[in-house]
ZAMARGU-4260 file (C-alpha; in steps of 0.2 Angstrom, whole numbers, plus 5000, padded with zeros to 4 digits):
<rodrens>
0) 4831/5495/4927 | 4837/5498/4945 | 4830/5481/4952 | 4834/5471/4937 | 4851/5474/4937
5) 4854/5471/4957 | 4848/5452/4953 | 4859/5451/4940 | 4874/5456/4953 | 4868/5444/4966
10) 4867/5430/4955 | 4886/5435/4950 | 4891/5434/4966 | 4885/5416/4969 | 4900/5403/4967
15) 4897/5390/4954 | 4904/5371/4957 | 4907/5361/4945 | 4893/5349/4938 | 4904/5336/4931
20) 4913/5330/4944 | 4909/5338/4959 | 4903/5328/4975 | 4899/5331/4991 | 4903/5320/5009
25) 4900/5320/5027 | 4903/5310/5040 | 4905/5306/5058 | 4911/5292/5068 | 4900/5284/5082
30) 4908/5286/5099 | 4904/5269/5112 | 4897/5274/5126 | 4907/5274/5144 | 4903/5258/5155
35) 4910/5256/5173 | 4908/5236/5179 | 4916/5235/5196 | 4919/5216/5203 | 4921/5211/5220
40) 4935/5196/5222 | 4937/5183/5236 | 4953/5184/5247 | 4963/5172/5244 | 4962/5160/5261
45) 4980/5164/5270 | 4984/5152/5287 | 4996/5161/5301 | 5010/5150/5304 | 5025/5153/5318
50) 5040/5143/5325 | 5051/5144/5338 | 5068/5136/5336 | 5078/5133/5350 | 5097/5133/5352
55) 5097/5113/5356 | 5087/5110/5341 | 5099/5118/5333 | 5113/5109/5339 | 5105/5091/5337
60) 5103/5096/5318 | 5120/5102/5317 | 5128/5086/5322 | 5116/5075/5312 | 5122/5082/5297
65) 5141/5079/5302 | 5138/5060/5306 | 5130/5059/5289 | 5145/5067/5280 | 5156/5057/5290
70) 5146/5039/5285 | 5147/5043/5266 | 5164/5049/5266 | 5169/5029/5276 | 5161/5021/5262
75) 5170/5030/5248 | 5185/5026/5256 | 5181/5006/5257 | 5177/5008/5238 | 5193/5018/5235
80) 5202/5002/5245 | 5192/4989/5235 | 5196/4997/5218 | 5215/4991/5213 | 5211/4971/5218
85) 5195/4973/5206 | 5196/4967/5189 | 5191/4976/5172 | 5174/4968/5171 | 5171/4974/5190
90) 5175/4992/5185 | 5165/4991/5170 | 5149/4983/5180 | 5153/4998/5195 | 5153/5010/5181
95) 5136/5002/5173 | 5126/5002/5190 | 5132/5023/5193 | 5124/5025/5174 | 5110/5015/5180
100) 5106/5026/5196 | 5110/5040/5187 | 5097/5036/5174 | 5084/5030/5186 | 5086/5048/5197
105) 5083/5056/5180 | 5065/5054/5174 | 5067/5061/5156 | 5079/5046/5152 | 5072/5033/5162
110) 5065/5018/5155 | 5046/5024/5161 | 5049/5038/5148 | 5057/5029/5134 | 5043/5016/5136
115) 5029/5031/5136 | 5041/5039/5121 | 5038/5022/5111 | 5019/5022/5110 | 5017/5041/5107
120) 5027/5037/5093 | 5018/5024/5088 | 5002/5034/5090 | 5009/5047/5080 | 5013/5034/5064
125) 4996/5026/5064 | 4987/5043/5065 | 5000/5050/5050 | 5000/5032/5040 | 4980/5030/5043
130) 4975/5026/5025 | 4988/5013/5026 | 4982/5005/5041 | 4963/5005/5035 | 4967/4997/5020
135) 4978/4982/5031 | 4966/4979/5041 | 4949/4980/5030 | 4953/4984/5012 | 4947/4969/5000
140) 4950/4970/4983 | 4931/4967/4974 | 4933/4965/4956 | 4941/4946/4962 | 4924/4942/4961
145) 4922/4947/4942 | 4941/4939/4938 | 4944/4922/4941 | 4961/4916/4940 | 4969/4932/4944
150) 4973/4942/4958 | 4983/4960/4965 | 4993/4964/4976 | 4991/4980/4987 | 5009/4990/4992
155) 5006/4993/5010 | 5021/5003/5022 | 5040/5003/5014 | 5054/5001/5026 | 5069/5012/5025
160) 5083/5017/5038 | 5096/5032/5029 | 5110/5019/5039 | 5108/5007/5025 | 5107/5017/5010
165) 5118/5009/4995 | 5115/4990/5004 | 5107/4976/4997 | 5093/4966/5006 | 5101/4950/5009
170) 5089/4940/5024 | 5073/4944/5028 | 5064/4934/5043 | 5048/4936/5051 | 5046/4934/5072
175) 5039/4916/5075 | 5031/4926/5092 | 5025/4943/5087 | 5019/4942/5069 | 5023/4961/5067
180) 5041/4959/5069 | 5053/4956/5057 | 5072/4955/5054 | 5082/4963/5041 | 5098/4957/5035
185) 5108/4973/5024 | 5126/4968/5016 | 5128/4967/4996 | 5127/4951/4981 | 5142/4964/4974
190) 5159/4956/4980 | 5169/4969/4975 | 5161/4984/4984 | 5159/4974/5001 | 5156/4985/5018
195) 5150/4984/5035 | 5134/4974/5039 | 5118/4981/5048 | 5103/4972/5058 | 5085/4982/5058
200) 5069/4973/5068 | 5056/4983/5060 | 5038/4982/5068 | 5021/4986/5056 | 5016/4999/5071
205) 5031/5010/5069 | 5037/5010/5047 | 5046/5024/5048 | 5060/5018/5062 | 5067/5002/5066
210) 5065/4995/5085 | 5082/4987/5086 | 5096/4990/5075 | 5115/4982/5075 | 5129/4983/5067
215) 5143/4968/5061 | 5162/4971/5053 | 5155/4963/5037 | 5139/4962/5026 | 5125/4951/5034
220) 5120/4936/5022 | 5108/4927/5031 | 5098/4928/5048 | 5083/4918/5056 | 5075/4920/5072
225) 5075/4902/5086 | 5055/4895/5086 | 5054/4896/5105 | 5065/4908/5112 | 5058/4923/5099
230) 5074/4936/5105 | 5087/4928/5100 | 5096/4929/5083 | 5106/4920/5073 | 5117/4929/5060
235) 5129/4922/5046 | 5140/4934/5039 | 5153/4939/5022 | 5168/4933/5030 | 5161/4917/5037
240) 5158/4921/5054 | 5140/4915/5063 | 5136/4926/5078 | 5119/4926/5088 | 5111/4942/5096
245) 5097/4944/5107 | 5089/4959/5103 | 5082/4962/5121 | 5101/4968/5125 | 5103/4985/5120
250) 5122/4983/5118 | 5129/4980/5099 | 5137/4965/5101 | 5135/4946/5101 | 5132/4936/5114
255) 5140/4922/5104 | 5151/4922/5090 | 5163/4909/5079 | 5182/4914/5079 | 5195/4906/5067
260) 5198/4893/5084 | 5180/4889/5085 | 5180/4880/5069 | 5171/4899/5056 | 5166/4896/5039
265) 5181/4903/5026 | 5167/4909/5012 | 5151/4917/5014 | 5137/4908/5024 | 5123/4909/5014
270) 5110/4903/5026 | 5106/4897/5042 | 5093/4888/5053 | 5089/4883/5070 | 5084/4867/5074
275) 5075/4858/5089 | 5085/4857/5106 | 5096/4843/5109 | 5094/4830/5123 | 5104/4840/5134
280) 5092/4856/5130 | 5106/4865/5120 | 5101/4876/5107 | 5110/4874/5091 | 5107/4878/5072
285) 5114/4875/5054 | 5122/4885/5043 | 5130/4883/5025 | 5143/4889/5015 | 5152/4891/5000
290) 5166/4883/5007 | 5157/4866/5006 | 5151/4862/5024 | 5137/4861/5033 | 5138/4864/5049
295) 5130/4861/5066 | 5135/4876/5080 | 5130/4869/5096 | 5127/4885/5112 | 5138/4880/5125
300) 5140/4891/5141 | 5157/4902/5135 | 5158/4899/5115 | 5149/4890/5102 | 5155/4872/5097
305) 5155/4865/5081 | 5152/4850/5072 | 5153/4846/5053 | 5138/4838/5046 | 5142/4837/5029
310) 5155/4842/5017 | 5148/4845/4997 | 5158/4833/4987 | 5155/4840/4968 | 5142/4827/4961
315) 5155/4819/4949 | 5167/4816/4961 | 5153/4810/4975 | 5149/4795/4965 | 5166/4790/4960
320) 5178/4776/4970 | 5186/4782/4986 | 5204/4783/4980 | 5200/4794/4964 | 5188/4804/4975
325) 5200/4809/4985 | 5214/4815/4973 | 5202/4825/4963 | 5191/4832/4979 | 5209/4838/4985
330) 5213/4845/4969 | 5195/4855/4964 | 5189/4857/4982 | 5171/4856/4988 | 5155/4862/4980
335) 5149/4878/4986 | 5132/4877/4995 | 5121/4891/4994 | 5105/4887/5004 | 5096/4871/5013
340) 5080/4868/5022 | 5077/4853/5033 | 5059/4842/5032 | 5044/4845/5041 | 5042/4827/5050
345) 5059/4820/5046 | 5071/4828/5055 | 5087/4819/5048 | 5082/4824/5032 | 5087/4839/5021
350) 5091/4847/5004 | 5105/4858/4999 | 5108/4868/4982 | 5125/4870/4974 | 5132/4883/4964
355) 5134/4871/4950 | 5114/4868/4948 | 5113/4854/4957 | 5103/4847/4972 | 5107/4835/4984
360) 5096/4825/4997 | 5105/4822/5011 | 5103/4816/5031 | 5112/4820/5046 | 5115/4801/5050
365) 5127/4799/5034 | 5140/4813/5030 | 5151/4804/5017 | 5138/4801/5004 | 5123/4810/4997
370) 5104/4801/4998 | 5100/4806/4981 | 5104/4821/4966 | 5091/4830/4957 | 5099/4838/4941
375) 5087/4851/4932 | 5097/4867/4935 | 5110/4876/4926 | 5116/4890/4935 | 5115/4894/4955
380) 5102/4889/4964 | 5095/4902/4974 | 5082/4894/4985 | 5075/4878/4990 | 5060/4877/5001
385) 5050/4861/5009 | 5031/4863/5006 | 5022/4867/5023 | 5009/4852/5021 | 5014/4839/5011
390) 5030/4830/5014 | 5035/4825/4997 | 5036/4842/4989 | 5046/4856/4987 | 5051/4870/4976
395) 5069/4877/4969 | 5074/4894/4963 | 5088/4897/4951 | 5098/4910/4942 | 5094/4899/4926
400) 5076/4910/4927 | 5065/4894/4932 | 5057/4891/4948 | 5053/4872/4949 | 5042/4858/4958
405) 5050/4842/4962 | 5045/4825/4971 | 5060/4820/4982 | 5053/4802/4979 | 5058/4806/4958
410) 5074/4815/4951 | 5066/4824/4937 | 5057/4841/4942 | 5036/4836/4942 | 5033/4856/4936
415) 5044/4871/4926 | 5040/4889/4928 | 5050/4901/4917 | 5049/4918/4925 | 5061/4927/4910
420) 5072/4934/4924 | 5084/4928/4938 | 5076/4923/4950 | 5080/4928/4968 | 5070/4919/4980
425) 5054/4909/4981 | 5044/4904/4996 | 5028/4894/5000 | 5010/4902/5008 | 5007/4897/5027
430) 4990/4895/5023 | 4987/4884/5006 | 4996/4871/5001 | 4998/4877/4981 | 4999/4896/4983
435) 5020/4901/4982 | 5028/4917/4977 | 5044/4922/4968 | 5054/4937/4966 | 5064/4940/4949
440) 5077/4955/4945 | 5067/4964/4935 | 5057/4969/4952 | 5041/4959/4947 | 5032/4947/4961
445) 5025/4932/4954 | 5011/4924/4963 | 5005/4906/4957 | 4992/4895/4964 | 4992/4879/4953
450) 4973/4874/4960 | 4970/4889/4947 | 4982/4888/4935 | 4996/4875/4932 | 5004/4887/4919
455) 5004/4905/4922 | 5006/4915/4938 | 4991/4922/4946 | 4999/4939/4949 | 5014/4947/4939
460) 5018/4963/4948 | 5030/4976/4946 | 5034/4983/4962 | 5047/4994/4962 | 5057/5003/4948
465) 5074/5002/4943 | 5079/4987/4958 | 5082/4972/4959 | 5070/4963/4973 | 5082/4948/4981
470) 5070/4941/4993 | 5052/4936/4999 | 5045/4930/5015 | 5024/4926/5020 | 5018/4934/5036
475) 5013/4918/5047 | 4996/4925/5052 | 4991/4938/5040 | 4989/4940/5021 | 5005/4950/5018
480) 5021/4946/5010 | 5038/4960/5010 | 5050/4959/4997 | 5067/4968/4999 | 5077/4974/4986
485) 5095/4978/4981 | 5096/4999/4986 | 5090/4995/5004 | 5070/4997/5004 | 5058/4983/5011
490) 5041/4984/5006 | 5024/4975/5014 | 5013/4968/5002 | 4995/4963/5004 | 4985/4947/4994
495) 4970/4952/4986 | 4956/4938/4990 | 4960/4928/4976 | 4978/4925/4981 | 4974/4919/4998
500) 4961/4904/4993 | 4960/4887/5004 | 4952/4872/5000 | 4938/4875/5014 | 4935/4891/5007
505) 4932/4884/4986 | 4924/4871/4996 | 4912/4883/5002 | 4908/4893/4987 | 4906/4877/4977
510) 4890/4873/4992 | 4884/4892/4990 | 4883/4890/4969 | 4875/4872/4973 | 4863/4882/4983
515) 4859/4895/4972 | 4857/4885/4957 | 4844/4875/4966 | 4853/4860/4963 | 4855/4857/4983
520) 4836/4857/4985 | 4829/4843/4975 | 4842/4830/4984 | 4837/4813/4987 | 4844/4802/5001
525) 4857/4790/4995 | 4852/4771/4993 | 4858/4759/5008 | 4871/4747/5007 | 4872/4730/5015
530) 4886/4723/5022 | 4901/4724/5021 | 4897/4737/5006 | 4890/4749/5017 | 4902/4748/5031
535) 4915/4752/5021 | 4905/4767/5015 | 4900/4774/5031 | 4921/4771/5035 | 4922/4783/5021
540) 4911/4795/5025 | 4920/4796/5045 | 4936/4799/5037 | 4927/4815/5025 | 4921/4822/5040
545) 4936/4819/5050 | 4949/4828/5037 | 4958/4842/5044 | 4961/4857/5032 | 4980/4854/5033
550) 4976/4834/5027 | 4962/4844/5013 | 4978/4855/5008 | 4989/4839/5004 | 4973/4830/4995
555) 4973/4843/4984 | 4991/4845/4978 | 4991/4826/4976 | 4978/4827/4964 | 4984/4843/4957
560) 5002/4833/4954 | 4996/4816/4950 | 5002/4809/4968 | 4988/4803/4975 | 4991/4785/4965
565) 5008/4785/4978 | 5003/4780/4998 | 5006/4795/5008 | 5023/4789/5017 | 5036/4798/5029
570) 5052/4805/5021 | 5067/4794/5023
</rodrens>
């Protein structure tokens, strides 16, 4: 009994854990182990240098320095001296050449840097609008090959400065030199909310900032750049005044500009156009006004000089007897122009449009009398535009909603196109003869290419919401378009294929479906003619091969139009 019950007391004794919930852990952490890594280093190289510095060396320094200070303080009394005789130009040319020195002894504003500062802009654009720039330079739109008779228009950059928020995009103009320049004209179509004007040359490698901007007293209306001499400006404004700017100055003002003396507008000028220099290499350009004239500003050395060309008589009074046209001209005034272009080839010739829907033909030869009237518009015309090949034709925009075609040769229009808006401007394609574009208010783009389709546009796009677009301009070189609208916002536009057709390039897809069909295979060598037969044939087949594509491009709209019964003649 003894031994049992000792067990019995050591199994007491024993603690008991709990089964349920109980666990047990150890652990210990690993210590890294001590490593010693001495290095050895080079001294650094060190050169023993010592001077001795006598006391005339001392003394030849010394006095150096005094005839320095003495030299500078000579010449600041001669300018001192100088000052009072000078004029204000003088002090302001003294004051321009210290900011000059100052600037070139500063390197972060020197022109180096600004320069360097300009491409890394640049650089910084491209890389952050790269999609953009890969779809400008190789996106093509492939499912023209599937539609015919249509086509698209890809939005490219959009142009915006915060400075001409609230203004409306009243000129747009392309750089006849570098195809990636363009003008903007901001002012506003609104005459009772009217305010300052404002310039911006935009370029496509920088969309986020203009390269050169200006600022006029009141709204810009029109602007277009001099065919040769690619800096300089010409401006018309709200108040009547023409001014030119070259856009290498970086000072905001004109370098010429009409006063009240010099013979300014009194309304708006609506547009204006250089034109080739005179005999004495002047340059000078037109402009036109609502006031009625057309007028020739000649650059002379101190101020611009003008000349009247023509004054808009309204087209009743225009055709009446000299006595009653005078009574009734001083009685309702002149008729208010609103835009011209000048011919091609004949330089003497142009074409206005009138606020009253009319267009007149007219030369710079005769300023009492107009050559011819086209009537076919009922409200203001907009726009009137030469074709670019052949030198009958040409187009007209109107706030009636119709763009049309005319033959200045006939007084009724040739075509009609109702667009179902106003429409703001209209302008022809450098590169085909029957390719033209309009811009309505309701913010569509219409593109149409009558070798296609006589009736319809090709394109019909809405570009931007709730604006009004007010103008349209082609690229020179490439297949873009802009469009500015009526809140300040300019945006570059690019033709899908089927938009930017010539005829050498329907000429060759006609050989490459010849060719595939295997019609081009099987061909038998024409029969010879004798004579006078085949000579007459063989002249023929000279001048086929001697065609320009500019003499295609005006084969085709003659056909197109029915003109090709009518001998191809200068405009006079």
């Amino acid at each position: 009994a003894a031994p049992e019950g000792g067990a019995g007391a050591a199994v007491s004794d024993k603690k008991l854990r709990n089964q349920f919930n109980y666990s047990e852990r150890a652990s210990q952490t690993f210590n890294n182990p001590l490593r010693e890594r001495p290095t050895v280093t080079e001294p650094p190289p060190s050169v023993g240098f010592n001077s001795m510095v006598t006391q005339w060396e001392v003394f030849d320094a010394f006095l150096e320095d005094i005839e320095v200070k003495s030299i500078a303080k000579d010449k600041s009394s001669q300018q001192q001296q100088k000052k009072p005789q000078a004029g204000g130009g003088e002090k302001e040319e003294e004051e321009e050449t210290q900011k000059e020195s100052a600037k070139e002894g500063d390197i972060v504003h020197s022109a180096a840097m600004s320069k360097s500062l300009k491409v890394m802009e640049r650089m910084v654009n491209q890389n952050t609008y790269d999609d953009i720039a890969q779809d400008f330079k190789y996106w093509d739109d492939q499912s023209d090959t599937f539609k015919e008779g249509e086509g698209t228009l890809l939005p490219l950059w959009k142009f915006f400065t915060d400075k001409v928020r609230r203004k409306h995009v009243t000129a747009l103009c392309w750089n006849p030199e570098y195809y990636d320049l363009f003008a903007v004209g901001y002012g506003s179509y609104d005459f009772m909310k009217q305010g300052s004007g404002v310039i911006c040359c935009f370029s496509l490698k920088n969309p986020s900032h203009p390269e050169y901007s200006f600022t006029t007293e009141t709204g810009v209306m029109c602007l277009d750049f001099h065919p040769q001499h690619s800096s300089l400006l010409a401006v018309g404004c709200y108040d009547g005044t023409v001014m030119i700017f070259d856009i290498r100055n970086k000072l905001n003002k004109p370098i010429f500009q009409s006063t009240v003396k010099t013979g300014k507008h009194t309304d708006p000028v609506w547009q204006v156009c250089w034109q080739e220099e005179d005999l004495a290499k002047n340059l000078n350009f037109f402009s036109i006004s609502s006031d009625g004239r057309v007028t020739l500003w000649t650059m002379s050395k101190n101020e611009l000089q003008f000349t009247d060309v023509m004054e808009l008589k309204l087209a009743g009074i225009a055709n009446s007897s000299g006595e009653e046209a005078g009574e009734e001209t001083s009685l309702v005034g002149l008729a208010g122009g609103m835009c011209f272009d000048f011919h091609r080839t004949s330089e003497h010739l142009f074409i206005v449009g009138t606020e009253e829907g009319k267009i007149h033909k007219c030369s710079k030869a005769y300023n009492s009398q107009y050559l011819d009237t086209y009537t076919g518009h009922y409200m203001s015309v907009y726009a009137v535009k030469w074709n670019k090949f052949h030198p009958r034709v040409f187009l007209s925009a109107s706030a009636d909603w119709t763009v049309k075609l005319w033959d200045h040769s006939q007084k009724l229009p040739l075509m009609s196109f109702d667009l179902g808006n106003a429409v703001g401007d209209v302008a022809w394609s450098p590169f085909s003869a029957s390719v033209f574009g309009a811009v309505t208010n309701d913010g569509k783009v219409h593109v149409f290419d009558l070798a296609e389709n006589k009736h319809e546009p090709m394109c019909d796009q809405k570009v931007v919401r709730k604006s009004k677009l007010t103008h349209i301009v082609f690229n020179p070189k490439q297949p873009l378009l802009l469009v500015g609208d009526d809140r300040g916002g300019v945006l570059c536009l690019k033709l899908s294929p089927n938009l930017r057709k010539t005829e050498v390039v329907r000429e060759k897809e006609k050989e490459q479906a010849a060719a595939g069909s295997g019609d081009a295979a099987v061909k038998k060598p024409p029969p010879k003619k004798r004579g006078a037969d085949a000579g007459g044939a063989d002249a023929a087949a000279e001048a086929q091969k001697v065609l320009t594509p500019a003499d295609k491009e005006v084969q085709k709209l003659e056909q197109l139009l029915g003109l090709g019964d009518k001998p191809q003649r200068a405009a006079n």
